[in-house]
C-alpha atoms as a printed R data frame, in Angstrom:
    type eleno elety resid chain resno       x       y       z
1   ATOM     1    CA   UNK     A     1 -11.796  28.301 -26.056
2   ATOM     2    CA   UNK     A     2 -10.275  27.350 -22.538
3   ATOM     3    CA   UNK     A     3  -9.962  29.472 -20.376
4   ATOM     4    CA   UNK     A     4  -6.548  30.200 -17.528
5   ATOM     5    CA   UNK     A     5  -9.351  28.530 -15.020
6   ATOM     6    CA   UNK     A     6  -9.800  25.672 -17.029
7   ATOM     7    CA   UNK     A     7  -5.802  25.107 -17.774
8   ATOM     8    CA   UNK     A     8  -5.128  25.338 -13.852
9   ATOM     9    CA   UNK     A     9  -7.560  22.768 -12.966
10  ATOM    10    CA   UNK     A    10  -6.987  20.216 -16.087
11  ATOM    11    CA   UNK     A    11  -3.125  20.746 -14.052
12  ATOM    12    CA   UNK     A    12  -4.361  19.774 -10.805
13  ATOM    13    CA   UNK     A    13  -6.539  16.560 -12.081
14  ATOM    14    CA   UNK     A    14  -5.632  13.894 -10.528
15  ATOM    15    CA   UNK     A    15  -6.633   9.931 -11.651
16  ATOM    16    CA   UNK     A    16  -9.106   7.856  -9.928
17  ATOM    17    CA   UNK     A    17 -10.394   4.526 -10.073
18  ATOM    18    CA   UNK     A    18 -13.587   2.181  -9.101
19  ATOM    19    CA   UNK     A    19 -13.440  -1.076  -7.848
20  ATOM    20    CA   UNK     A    20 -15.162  -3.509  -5.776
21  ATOM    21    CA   UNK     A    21 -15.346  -3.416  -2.038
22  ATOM    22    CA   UNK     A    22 -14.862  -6.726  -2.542
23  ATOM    23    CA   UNK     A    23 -11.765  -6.154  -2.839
24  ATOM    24    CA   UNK     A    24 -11.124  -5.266   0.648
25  ATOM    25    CA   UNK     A    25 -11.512  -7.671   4.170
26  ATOM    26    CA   UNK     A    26 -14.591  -6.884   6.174
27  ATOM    27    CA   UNK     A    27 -12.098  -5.977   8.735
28  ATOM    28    CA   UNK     A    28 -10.660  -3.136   6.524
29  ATOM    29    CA   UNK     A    29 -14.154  -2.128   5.266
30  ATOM    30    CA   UNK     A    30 -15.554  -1.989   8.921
31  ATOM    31    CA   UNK     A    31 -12.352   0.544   9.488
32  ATOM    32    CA   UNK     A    32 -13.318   2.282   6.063
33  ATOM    33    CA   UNK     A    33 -17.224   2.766   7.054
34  ATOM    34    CA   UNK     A    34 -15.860   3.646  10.954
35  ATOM    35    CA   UNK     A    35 -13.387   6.297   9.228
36  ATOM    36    CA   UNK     A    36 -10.713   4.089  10.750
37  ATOM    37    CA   UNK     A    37  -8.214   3.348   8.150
38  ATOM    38    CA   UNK     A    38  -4.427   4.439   8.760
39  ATOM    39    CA   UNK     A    39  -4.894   6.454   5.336
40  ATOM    40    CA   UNK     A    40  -6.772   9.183   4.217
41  ATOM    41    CA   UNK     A    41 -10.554   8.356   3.491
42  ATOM    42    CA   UNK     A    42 -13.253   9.268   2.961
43  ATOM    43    CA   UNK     A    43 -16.510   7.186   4.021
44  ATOM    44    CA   UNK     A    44 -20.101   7.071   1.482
45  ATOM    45    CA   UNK     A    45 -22.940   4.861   1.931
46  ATOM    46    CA   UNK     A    46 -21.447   2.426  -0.530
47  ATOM    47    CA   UNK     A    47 -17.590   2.439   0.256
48  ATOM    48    CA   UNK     A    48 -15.746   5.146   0.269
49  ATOM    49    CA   UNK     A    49 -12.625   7.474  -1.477
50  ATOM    50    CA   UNK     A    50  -9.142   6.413  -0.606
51  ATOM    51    CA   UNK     A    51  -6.004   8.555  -1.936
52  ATOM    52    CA   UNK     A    52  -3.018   7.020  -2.698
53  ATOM    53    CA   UNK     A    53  -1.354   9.136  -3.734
54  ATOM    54    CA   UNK     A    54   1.306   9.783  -6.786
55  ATOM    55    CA   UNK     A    55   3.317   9.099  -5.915
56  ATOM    56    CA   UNK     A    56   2.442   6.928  -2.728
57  ATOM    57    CA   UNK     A    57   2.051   9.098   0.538
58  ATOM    58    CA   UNK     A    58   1.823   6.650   2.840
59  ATOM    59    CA   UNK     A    59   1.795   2.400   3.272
60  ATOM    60    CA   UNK     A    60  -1.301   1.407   4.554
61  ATOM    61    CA   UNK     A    61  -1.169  -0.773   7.814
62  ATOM    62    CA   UNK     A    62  -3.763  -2.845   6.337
63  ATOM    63    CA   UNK     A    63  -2.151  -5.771   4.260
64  ATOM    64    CA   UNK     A    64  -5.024  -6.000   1.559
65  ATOM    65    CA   UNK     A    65  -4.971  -2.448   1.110
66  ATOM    66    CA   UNK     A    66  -1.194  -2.217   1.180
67  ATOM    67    CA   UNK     A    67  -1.468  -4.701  -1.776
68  ATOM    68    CA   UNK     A    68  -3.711  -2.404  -3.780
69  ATOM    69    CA   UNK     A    69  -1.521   0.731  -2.859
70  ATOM    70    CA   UNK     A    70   0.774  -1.461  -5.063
71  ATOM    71    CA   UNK     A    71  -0.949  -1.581  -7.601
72  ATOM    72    CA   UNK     A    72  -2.574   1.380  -7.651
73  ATOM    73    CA   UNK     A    73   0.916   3.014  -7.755
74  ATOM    74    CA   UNK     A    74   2.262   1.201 -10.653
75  ATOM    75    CA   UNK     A    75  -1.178   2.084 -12.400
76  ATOM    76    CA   UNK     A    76  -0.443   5.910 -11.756
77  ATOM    77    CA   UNK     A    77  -3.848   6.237  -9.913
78  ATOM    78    CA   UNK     A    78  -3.724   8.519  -6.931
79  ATOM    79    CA   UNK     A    79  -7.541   7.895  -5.888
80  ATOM    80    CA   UNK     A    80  -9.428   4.651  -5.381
81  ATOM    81    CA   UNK     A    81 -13.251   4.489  -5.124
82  ATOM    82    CA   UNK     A    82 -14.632   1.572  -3.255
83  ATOM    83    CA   UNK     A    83 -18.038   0.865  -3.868
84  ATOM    84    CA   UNK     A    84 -20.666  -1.892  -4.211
85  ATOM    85    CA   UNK     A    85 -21.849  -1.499  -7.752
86  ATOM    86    CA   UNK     A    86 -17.837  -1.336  -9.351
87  ATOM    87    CA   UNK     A    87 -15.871  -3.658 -11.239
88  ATOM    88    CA   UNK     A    88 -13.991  -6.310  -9.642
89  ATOM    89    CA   UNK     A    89  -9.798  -6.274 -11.050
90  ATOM    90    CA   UNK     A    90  -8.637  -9.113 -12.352
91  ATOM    91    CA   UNK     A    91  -5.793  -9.980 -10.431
92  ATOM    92    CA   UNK     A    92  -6.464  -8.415  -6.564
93  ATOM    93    CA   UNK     A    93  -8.122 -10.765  -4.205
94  ATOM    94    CA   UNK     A    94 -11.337 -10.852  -3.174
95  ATOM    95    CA   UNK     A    95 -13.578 -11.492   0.171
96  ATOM    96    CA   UNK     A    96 -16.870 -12.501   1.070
97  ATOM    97    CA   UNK     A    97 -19.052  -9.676   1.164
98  ATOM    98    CA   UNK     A    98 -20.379 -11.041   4.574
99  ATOM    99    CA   UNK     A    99 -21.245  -8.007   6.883
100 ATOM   100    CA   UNK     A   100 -18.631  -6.950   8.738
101 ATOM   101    CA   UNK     A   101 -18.135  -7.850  12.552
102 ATOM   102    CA   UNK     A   102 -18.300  -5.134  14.521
């Protein structure tokens, strides 16, 4: 039996999805650890939680990102999860996962 409580939250869900932090420069994951991005994220040990939005709030000012806002768009996903252990997409670029220069 679901409750009102249940209903209102199922209404506020919201997608999400994990990829590679491969998939972003080590310039843009330096600015992602350094809670530096021109979006709204949120930094973990790993990578971190970007929203998007749905639909998009915001263009990043980083290129690769800006390319993933693209797709992440056209996917319907308003969160992406960066982190070290995900999938890498077929189709979105990918860097050396060199550390970062500070």
């Amino acid at each position: 039996m679901e409750t009102p409580a249940v209903e209102s939250l199922r209404a506020q869900a919201e997608s999400l999805a994990s990829l590679s932090i491969s998939h972003l420069s080590p310039s843009t994951r330096l600015k992602l650890a350094d809670d530096q991005l021109s979006v709204n994220a949120y930094p973990t040990e790993s990578g971190g939680v970007i929203y998007v939005g749905a639909p998009c709030y915001r263009i990043p000012a980083e290129a690769d990102l800006a390319a993933i806002f693209t797709v992440a768009e056209q996917a319907g996903i308003a969160w992406l999860k960066f982190d070290s252990e995900a999938a890498v997409i077929d189709g979105l670029p990918i860097f050396d996962l060199q550390e970062p220069e500070a």
